[in-house]
C-alpha positions in Angstrom: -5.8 23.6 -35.2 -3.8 26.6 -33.7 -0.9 26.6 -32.6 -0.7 27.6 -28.8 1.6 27.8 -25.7 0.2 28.5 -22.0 2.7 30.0 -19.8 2.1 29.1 -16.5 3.6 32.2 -14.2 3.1 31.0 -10.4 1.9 33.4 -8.5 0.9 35.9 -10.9 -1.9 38.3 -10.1 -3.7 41.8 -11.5 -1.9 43.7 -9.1 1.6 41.7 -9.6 1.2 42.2 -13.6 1.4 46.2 -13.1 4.2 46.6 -11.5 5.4 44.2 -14.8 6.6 46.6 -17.6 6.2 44.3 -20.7 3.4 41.9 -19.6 1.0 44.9 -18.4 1.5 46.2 -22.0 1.0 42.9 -23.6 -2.0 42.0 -21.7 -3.3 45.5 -21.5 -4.0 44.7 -25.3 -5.7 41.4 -24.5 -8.1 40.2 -22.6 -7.8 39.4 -18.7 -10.1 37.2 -16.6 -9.7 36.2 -13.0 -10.3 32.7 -12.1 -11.4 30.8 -8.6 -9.4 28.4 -7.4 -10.8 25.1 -5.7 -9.8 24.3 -2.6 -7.3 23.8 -2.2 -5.4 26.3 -5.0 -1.8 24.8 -4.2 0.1 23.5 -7.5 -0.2 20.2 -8.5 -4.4 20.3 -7.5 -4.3 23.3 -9.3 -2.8 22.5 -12.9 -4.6 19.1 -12.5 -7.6 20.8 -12.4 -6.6 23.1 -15.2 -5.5 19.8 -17.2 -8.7 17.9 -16.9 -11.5 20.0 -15.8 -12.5 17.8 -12.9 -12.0 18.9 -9.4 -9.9 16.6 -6.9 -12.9 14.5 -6.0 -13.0 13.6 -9.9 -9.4 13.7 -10.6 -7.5 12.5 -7.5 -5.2 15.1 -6.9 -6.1 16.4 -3.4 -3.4 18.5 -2.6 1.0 18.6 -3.3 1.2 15.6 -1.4 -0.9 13.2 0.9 -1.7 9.8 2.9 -1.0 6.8 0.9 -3.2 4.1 2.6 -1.3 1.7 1.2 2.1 2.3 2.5 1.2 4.0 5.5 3.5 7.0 4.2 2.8 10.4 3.6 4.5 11.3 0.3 4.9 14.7 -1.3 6.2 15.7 -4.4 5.0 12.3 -6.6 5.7 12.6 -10.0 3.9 10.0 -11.9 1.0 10.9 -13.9 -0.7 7.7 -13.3 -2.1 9.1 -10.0 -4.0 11.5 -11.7 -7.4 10.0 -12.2 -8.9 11.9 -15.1 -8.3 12.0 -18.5 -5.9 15.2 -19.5 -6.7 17.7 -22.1 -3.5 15.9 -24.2 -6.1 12.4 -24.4 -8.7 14.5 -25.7 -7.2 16.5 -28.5 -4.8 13.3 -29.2 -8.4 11.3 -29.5 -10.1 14.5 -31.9 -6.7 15.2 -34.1 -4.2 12.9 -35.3 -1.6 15.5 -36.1 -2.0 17.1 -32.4 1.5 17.0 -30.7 1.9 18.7 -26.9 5.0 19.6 -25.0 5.4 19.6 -21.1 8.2 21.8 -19.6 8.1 21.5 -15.5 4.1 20.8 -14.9 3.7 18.3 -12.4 2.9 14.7 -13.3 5.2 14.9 -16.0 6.4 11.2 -16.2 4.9 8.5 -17.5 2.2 10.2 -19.4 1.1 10.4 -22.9 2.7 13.7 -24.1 5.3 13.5 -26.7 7.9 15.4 -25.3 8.2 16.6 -21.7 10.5 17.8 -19.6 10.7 17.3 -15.5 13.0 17.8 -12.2 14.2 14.4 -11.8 17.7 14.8 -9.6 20.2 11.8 -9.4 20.5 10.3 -5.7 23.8 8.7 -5.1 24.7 5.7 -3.3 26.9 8.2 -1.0 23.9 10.2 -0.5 24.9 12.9 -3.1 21.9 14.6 -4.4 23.3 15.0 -8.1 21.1 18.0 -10.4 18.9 16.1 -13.1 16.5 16.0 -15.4 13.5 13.3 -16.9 13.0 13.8 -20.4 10.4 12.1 -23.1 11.9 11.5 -25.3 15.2 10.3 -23.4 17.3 11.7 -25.9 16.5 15.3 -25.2 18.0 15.3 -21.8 21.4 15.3 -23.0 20.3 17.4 -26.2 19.2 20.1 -23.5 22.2 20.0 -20.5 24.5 20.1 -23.6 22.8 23.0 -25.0 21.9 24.8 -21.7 23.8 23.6 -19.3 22.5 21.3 -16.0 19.4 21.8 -14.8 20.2 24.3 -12.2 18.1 22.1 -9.3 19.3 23.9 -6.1 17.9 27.5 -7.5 14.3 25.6 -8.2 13.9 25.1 -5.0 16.0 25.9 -1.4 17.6 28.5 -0.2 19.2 29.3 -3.9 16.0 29.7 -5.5 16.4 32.1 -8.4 15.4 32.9 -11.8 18.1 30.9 -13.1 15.7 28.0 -13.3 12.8 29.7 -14.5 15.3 30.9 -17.5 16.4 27.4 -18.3 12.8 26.0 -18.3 11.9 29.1 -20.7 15.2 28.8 -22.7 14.6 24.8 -23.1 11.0 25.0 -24.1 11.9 27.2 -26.7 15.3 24.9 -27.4 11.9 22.2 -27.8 9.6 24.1 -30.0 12.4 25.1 -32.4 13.2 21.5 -32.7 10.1 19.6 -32.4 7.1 22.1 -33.2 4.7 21.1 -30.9 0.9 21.9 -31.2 0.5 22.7 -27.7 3.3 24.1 -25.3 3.3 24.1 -21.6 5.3 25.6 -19.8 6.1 26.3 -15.9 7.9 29.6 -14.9 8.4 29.5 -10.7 10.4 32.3 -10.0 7.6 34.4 -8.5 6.9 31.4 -5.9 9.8 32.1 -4.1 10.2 35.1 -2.6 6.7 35.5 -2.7 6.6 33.2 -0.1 9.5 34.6 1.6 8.3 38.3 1.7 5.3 38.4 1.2 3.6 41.2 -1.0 6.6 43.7 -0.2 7.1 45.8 -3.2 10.0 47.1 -1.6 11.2 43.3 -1.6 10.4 41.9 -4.4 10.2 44.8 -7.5 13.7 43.0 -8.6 11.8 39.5 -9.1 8.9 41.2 -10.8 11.2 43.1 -13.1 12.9 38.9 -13.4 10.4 37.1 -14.4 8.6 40.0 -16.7 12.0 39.6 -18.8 11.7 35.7 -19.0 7.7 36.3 -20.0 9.0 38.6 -22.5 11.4 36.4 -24.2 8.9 33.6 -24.5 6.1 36.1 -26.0 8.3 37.7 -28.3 9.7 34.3 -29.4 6.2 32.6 -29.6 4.7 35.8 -31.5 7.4 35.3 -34.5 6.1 31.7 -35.1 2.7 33.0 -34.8 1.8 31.3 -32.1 -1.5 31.5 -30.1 0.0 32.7 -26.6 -2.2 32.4 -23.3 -0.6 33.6 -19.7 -1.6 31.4 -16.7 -1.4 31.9 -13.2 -2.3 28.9 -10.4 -3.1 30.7 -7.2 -2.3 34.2 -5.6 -0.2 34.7 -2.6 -1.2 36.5 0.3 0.4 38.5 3.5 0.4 35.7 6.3 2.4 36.3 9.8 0.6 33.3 12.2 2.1 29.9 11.8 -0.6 27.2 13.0 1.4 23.5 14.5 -1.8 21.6 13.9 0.3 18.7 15.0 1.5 19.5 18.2 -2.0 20.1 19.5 -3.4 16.6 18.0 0.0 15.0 19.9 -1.0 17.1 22.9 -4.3 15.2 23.0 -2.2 12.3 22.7 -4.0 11.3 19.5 -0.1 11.2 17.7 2.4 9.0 18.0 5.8 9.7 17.9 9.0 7.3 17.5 12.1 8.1 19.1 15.3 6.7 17.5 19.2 7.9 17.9 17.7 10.6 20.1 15.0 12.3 16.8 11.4 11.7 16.7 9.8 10.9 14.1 5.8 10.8 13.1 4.9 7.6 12.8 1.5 8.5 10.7 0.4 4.6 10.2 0.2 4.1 14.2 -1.2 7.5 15.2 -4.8 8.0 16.1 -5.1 10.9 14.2 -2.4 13.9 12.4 -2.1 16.4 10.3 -0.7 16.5 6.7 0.3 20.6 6.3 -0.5 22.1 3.0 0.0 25.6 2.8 -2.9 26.9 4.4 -5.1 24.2 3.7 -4.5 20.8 5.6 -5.7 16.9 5.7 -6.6 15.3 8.6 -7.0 11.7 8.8 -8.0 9.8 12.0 -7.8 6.5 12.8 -11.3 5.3 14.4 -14.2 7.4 12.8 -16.0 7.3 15.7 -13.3 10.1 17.0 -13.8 12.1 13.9 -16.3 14.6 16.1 -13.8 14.7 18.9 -10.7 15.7 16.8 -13.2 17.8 15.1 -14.0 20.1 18.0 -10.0 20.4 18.7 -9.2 21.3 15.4 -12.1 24.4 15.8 -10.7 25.9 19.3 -6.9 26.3 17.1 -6.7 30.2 17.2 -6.0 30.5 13.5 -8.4 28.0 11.9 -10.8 29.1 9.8 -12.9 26.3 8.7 -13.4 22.4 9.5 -15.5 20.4 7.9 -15.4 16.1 6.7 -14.2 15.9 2.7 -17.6 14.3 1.8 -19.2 17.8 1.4 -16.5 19.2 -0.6 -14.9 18.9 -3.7 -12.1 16.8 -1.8 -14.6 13.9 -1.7 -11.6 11.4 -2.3 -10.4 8.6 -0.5 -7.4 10.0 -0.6 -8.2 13.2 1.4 -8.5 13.6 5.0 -11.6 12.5 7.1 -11.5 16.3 8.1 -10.5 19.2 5.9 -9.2 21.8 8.1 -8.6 26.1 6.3 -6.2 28.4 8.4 -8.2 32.0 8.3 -6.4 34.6 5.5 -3.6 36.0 8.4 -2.4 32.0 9.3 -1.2 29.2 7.1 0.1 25.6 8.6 3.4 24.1 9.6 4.2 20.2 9.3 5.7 20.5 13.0 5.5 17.8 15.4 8.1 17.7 17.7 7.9 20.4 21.2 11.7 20.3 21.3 13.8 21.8 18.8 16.4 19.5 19.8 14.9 16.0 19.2 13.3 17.9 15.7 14.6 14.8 13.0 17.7 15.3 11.0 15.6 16.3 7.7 13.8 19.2 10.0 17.2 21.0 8.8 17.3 20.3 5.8 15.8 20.7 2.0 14.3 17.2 2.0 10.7 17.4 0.3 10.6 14.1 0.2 10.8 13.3 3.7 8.9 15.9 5.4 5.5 14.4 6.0 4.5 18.6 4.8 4.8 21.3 2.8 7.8 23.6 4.5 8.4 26.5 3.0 11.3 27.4 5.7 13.5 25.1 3.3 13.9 28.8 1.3 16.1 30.2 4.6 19.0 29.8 5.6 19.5 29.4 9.7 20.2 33.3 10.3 22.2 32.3 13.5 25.1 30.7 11.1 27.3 33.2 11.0 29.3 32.6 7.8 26.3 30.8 5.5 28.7 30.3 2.5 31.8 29.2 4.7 29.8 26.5 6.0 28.1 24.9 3.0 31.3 25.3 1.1 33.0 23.2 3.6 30.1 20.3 3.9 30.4 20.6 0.0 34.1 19.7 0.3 33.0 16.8 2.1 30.7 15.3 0.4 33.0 15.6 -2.9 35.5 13.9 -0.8 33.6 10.9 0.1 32.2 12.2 3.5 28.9 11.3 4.8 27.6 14.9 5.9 24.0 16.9 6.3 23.2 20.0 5.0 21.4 20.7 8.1 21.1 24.8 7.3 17.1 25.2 7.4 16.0 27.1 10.7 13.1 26.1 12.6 11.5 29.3 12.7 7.8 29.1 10.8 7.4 33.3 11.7 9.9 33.5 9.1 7.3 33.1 6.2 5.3 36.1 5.0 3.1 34.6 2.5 1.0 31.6 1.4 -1.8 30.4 -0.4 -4.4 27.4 -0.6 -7.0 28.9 0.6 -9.6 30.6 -1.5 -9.0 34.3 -0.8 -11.6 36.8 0.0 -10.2 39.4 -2.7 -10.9 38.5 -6.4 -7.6 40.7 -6.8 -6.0 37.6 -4.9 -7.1 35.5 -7.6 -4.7 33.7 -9.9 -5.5 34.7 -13.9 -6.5 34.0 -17.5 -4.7 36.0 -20.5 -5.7 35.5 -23.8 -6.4 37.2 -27.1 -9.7 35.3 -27.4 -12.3 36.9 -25.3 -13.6 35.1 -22.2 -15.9 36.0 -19.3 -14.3 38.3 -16.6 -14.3 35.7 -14.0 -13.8 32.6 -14.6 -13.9 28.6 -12.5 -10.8 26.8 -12.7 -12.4 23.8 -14.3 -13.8 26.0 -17.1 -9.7 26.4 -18.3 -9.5 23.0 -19.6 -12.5 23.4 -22.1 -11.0 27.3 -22.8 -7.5 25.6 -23.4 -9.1 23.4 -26.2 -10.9 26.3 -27.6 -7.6 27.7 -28.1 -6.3 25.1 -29.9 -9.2 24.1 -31.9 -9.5 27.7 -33.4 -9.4 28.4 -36.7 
């Protein structure tokens, strides 16, 4: 067996690695294949696919978050890898080779699966509602062995309106903290950074040169450590992002049609998802619809199609989505739009978590959480003095999101027109130039399996 890492850059494109000083050297030397994403090309479908060569109708995983039947909840952001529904490329090479070890640093389903050591966000949550920076490790040990080493997790610049390369520089620095101690056979690891302002700005050079320049640094601390233990290094990328500027409510034209149903307590709604006749569950630019009585699934059909905006509808049974745990209807946003998790009409009766970094709670993907409100005039002042408060005991919300979708300049989940929009595959061993994404998962075990 070989040796071999897969670094996992989000975002990461053909166009993105030139402007990259080191990795458009290093790959220039290798070779570089673009690879389709399944719909929808949002993370955790995406590495699940990567994982176990199945597509969400095999594997489960139908999007970052979804409907749970069961509980009448949508839930976002799960992290036990007991939902996914395939076997993962670690059960295979496990089952082949009984030396075969494999280290996850940050890919989703982290807990609870069979990998020997792994590493995943996993905050603390306070009986006073303090939201404490943490992490879940396997084995538990290497927790402490890694916050005493590196510091805490730095959780508010992984996600929010902090985001920064400081935590795509403690996952690299702790995989490496790993390999040095453990050895794995097979390493991988997540590196964000590019997700953020990506999604922020858009493709802005002019914006985002400085995160480019970031994360090519990171890259090139991992490849330069990885190459001096002659390890078998591939570079990874999920999805592309792409310029958007039209934000579609798909929810507050089904509740228009009165097919949702909305709660009102202390003066907030709230979606109540388990008593509505149909709504929306916002992905990116790819959403899941689910509706009550299938007889209306025509009806809220031909709704969904007059939304200026939406690309495609169509019912999951003649897609790869053909899960029960997808929508009845699929709905795409066309390459200029992507969609909001809004309900509410009235900014004022938006819930208390509308305002907040809460991923858990918001019944969608928001990418907002990244802003700050622009009409609070002295950001820092403000959160420093809710900070105060919550260290003194104080119940108090961090209620600094805006509500302002326009705000976001790119997204993805969509397949894109522009094979240049197409996430990629960097190796030493040679490949075709354009690959599927379920063809990684059998070119990840010919990595390792090399002689």
């Amino acid at each position: 067996m070989q040796k071999t890492v897969v670094i996992n850059v989000v975002g990461l494109t053909k166009p993105l690695i030139e402007k990259m000083p080191f990795l458009s050297k290093w790959a220039n030397a290798k070779h570089i294949a673009s690879v389709k994403p399944i719909l929808p090309a949002v993370t955790c479908s995406m590495q699940t696919t990567y994982l176990t060569g199945k597509t969400p109708t095999e594997h489960g995983i139908v999007g970052n978050g979804w409907f749970f039947e069961d509980t009448q909840e949508v839930r976002f952001w799960q992290q036990s890898n007991k939902l996914v529904e395939s076997p993962k490329i670690w059960d295979i090479l496990k089952n082949k080779h009984k030396e075969f070890t494999v280290a996850n640093h940050f890919w989703w389903y982290n807990m609870y699966s069979d990998v020997d050591f792994s590493v995943t966000p996993r905050p603390q949550y306070w009986a006073d509602g303090q939201k404490i920076p943490d992490i879940y490790t396997e084995p538990a040990s290497l927790r402490d062995e890694l916050q005493n080493e590196l510091g805490q997790f730095p959780l508010f610049n992984f996600w929010g309106p902090k985001t920064s390369i400081k935590s795509s520089k403690w996952i690299a620095d702790a995989s490496i903290f790993t390999d040095k101690k453990h050895n794995p056979t097979l390493s991988l690891i997540y590196l964000p950074h590019l997700d953020y302002n990506l999604q922020r700005f858009g493709i802005d050079f002019e914006k985002i040169t400085t995160d480019l320049i970031e994360i090519d640094n990171e890259v090139k601390k991992l490849i330069t450590y990885y190459e001096s233990t002659n390890t078998n290094i591939v570079i990874l990328s999920e999805y592309g992002i792409t310029n958007v500027s039209n934000p579609i409510h798909l929810n507050r034209v089904l509740r228009k049609h009165n097919l949702l149903k909305i709660r009102l307590e202390s003066g907030k709604e709230l979606l109540d998802a388990g008593a509505s006749e149909a709504f929306a569950v916002a992905d990116h630019q790819l959403a899941h619809v689910y509706v009550k009585d299938k007889k209306n699934i025509e009806n809220v059909k031909q709704i969904l199609k007059s939304i200026e905006g939406v690309e495609q509808v169509f019912e999951k049974s003649i897609s790869q989505l053909n899960h029960k745990r997808a929508g009845d209807l699929i709905v795409v946003a066309d390459v200029k739009s992507w969609f909001t998790y809004y309900f509410w009409e009235d900014d004022k009766k938006a819930p208390d978590y509308a305002r907040m970094v809460d991923i858990h709670k918001k019944p969608g993907y928001d990418p907002v959480e990244m802003y700050i409100n622009p009409n609070i005039k002295i950001p820092i002042l403000k959160l420093g003095f809710k900070l105060l408060c919550k260290k003194l005991g104080f119940r108090t919300l961090f209620n600094v999101i805006p509500l302002d979708a326009t705000l976001i300049k790119g997204s993805h989940g969509r397949i894109p027109e522009s094979e240049a929009d197409f996430p990629v595959y960097i190796s030493s061993k040679n490949t075709n130039l354009k690959l599927e994404a379920t063809a990684i998962f059998d070119l990840l075990i010919k990595e390792v399996e090399a002689d």
